[in-house]
One Martini backbone bead per residue (centre of mass of N, CA, C, O) as a GRO file, in nm:
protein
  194
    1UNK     BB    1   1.141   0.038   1.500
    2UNK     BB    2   0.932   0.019   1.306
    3UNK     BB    3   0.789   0.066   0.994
    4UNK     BB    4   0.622   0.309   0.747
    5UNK     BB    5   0.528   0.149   0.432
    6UNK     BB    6   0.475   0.293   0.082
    7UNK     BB    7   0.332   0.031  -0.098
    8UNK     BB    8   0.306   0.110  -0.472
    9UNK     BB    9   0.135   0.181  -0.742
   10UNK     BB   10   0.213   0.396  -1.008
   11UNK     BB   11   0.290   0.627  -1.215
   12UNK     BB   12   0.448   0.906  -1.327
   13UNK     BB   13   0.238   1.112  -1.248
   14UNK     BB   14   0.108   1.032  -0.973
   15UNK     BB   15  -0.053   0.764  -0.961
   16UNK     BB   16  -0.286   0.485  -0.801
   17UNK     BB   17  -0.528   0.557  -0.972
   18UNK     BB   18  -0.809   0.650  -1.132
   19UNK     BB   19  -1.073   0.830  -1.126
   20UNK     BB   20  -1.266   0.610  -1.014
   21UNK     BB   21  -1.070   0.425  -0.804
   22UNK     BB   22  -1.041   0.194  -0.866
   23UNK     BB   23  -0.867  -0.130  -0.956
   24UNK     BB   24  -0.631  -0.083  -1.172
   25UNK     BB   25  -0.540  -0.399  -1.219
   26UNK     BB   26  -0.444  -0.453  -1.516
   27UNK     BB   27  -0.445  -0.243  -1.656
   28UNK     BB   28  -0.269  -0.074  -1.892
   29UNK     BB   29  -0.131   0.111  -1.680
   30UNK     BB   30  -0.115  -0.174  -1.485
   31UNK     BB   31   0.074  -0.433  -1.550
   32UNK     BB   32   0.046  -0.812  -1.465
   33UNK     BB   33   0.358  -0.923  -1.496
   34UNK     BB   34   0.551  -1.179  -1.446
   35UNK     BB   35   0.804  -0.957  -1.314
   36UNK     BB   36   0.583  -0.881  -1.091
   37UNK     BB   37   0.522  -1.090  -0.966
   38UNK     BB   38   0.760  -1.209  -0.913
   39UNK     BB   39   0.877  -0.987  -0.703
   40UNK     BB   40   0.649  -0.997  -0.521
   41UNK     BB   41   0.717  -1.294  -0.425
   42UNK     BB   42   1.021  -1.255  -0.341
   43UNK     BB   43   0.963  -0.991  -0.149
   44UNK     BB   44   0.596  -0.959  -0.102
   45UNK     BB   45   0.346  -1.186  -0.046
   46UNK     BB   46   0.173  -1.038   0.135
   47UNK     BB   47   0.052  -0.839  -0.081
   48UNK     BB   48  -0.127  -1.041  -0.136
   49UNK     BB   49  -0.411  -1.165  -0.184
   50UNK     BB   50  -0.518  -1.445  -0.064
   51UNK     BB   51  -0.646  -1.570  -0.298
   52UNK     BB   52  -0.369  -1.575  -0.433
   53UNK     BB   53  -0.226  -1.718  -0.238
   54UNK     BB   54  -0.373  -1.966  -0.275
   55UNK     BB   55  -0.307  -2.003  -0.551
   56UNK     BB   56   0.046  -1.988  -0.524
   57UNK     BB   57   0.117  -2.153  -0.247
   58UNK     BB   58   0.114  -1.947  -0.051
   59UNK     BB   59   0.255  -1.900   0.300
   60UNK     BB   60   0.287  -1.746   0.612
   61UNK     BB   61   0.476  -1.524   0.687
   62UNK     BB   62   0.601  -1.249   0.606
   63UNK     BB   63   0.904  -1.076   0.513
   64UNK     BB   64   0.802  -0.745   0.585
   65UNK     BB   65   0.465  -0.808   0.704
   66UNK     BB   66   0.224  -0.781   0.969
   67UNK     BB   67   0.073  -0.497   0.868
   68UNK     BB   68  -0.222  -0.331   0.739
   69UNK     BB   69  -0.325  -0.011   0.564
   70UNK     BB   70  -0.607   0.134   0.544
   71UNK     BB   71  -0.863   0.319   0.355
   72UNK     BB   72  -1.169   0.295   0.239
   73UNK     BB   73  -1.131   0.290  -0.086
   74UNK     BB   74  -0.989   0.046  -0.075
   75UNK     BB   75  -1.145  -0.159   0.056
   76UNK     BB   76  -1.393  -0.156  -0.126
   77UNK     BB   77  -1.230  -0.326  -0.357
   78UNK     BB   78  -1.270  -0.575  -0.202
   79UNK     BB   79  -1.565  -0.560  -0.136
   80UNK     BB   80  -1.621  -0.554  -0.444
   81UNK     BB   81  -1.465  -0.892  -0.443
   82UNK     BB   82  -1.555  -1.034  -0.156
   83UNK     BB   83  -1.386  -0.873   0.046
   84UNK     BB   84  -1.360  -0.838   0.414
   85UNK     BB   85  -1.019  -0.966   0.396
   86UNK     BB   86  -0.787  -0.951   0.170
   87UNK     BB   87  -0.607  -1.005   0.489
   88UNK     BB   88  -0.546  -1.271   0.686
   89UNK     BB   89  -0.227  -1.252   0.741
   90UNK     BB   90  -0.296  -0.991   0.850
   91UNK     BB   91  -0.283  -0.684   1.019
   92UNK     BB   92  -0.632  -0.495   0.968
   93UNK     BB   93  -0.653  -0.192   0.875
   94UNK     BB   94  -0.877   0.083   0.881
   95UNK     BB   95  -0.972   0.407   0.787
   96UNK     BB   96  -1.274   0.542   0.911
   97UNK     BB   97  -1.566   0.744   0.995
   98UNK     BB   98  -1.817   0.569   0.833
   99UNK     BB   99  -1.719   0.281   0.841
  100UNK     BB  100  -1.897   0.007   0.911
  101UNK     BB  101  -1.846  -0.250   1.024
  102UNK     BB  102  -1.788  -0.610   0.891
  103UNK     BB  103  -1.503  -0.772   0.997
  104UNK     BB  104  -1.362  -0.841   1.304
  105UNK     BB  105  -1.078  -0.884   1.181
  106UNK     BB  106  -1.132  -0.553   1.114
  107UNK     BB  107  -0.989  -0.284   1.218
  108UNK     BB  108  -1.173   0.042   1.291
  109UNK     BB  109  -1.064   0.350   1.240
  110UNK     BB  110  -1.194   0.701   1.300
  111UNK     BB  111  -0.960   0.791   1.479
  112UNK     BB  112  -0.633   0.868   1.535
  113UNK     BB  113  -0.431   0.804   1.329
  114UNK     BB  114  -0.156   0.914   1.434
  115UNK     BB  115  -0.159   0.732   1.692
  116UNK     BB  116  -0.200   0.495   1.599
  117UNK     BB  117   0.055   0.429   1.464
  118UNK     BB  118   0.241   0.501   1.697
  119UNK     BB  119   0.125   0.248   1.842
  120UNK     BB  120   0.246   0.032   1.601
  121UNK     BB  121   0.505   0.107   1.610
  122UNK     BB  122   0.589   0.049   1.922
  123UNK     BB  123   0.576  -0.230   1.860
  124UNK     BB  124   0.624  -0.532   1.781
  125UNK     BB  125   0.780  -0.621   1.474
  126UNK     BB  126   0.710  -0.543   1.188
  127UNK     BB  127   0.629  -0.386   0.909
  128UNK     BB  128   0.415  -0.136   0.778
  129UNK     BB  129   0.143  -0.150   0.552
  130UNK     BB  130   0.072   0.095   0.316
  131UNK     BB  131  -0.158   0.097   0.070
  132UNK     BB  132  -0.400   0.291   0.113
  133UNK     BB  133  -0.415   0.631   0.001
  134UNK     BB  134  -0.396   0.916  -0.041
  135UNK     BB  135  -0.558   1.057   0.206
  136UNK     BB  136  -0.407   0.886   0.402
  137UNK     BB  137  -0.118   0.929   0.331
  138UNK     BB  138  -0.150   1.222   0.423
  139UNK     BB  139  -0.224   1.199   0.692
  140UNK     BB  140   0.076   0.979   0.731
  141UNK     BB  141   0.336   1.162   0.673
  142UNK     BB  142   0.475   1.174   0.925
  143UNK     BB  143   0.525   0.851   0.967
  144UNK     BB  144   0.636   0.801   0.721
  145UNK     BB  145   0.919   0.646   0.624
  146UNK     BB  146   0.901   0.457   0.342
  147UNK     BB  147   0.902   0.470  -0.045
  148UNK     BB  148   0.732   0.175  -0.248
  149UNK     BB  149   0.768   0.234  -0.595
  150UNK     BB  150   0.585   0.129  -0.839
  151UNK     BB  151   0.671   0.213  -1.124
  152UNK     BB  152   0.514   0.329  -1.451
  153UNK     BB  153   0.557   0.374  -1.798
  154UNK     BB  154   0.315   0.610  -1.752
  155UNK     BB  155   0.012   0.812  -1.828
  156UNK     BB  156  -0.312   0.998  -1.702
  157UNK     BB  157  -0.327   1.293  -1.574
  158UNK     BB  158  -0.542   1.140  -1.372
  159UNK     BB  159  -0.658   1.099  -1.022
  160UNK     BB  160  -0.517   0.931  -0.802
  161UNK     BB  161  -0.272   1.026  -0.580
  162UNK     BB  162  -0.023   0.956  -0.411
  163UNK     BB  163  -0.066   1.257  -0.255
  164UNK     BB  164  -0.347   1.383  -0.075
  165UNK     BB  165  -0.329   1.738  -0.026
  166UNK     BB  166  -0.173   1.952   0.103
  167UNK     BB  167   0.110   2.167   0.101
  168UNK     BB  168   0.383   1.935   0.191
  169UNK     BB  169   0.704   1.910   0.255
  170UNK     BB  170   0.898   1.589   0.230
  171UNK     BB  171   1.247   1.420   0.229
  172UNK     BB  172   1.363   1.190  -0.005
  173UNK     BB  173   1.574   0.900  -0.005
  174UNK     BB  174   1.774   0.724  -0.187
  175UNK     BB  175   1.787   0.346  -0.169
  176UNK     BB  176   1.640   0.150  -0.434
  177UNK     BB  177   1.658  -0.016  -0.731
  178UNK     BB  178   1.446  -0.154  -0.979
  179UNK     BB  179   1.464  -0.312  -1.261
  180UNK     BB  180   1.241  -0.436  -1.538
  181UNK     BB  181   1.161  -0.573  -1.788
  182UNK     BB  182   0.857  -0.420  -1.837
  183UNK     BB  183   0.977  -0.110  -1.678
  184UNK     BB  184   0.947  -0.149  -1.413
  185UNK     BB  185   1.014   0.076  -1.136
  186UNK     BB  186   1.202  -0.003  -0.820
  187UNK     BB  187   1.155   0.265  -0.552
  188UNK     BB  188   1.367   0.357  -0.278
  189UNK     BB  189   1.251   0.557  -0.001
  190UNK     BB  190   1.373   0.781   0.257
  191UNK     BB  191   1.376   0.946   0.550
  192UNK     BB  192   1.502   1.241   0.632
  193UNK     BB  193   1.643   1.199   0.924
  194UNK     BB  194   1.577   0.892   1.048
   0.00000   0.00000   0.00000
């Protein structure tokens, strides 16, 4: 069975973006550095969006997914950036209630997301890569298997949490960690008992 991937860039502090909900890339504390560029071409280059895959002449399938799934606020990022569709190498689900398809290319989700993933998890395929964010992220926690988190050397003290909602505890266990040259630590963890 397919594995949903919780595949995201964080502070020390749990956060996936600052207040303000925008793109955080290249932000001070989220810095992007030639080994982190390098190990995301190497490991997931799949998660680069398109126009970044085509300035570094990536193509082809996936390495670990065939499927994106986000929430409104993470499109709306690609949206503000002239993107309809910024994977259009993914099979790309969108999860709001409010938000009106834009692309055809992009499933929009308005309800019943934990039954959509699971269905998705029971097809054939690749892994599925949730992008964000947190309050998707936390109404798919029955569903996360695996946890990797690109941690960086930060703390913002306030912001978009790695998982927005109530207090719901669930263990889970390292599988494997990768230290960069930038500071940033690579930890993978799954989900115990799966």
């Amino acid at each position: 069975m397919r594995k949903l991937v919780y595949y995201v860039a964080t502070t020390l502090d749990g956060y996936i973006a600052g207040p303000d909900g925008g793109d955080p890339s290249g932000a001070e504390y989220f810095p992007i550095t030639p080994d982190v560029v390098r190990f995301i071409v190497e490991n997931y280059p799949e998660t680069l969006p398109g126009p970044a895959r085509a300035a570094m002449g990536l193509d082809g399938p996936g390495l670990a997914f065939d499927t994106v799934l986000e929430g409104r606020a993470s499109y709306e990022v690609g949206l503000a950036a002239g993107l309809t569709d910024a994977y259009p190498h993914l099979r790309h689900l969108v999860f709001s209630s409010t938000l009106e398809s834009i692309d055809p290319a992009v499933e929009t989700v308005r309800s019943g997301a934990l039954e959509r993933v699971r269905e998705l998890k029971a097809e054939q395929g690749k892994d599925i890569w949730l992008v964000g964010g947190g309050k998707l992220a936390h109404s798919l926690l029955p569903e996360i298997d695996r946890l990797i988190l690109k941690q960086n050397r930060s703390i913002i003290g306030s912001g978009i949490p790695l998982f927005d909602g109530p207090f719901q505890p669930v263990m889970f266990e390292p599988m494997d960690e990768t230290l960069l040259e930038s500071g940033v630590r690579v930890v993978t963890y799954d989900r115990t008992g799966r």
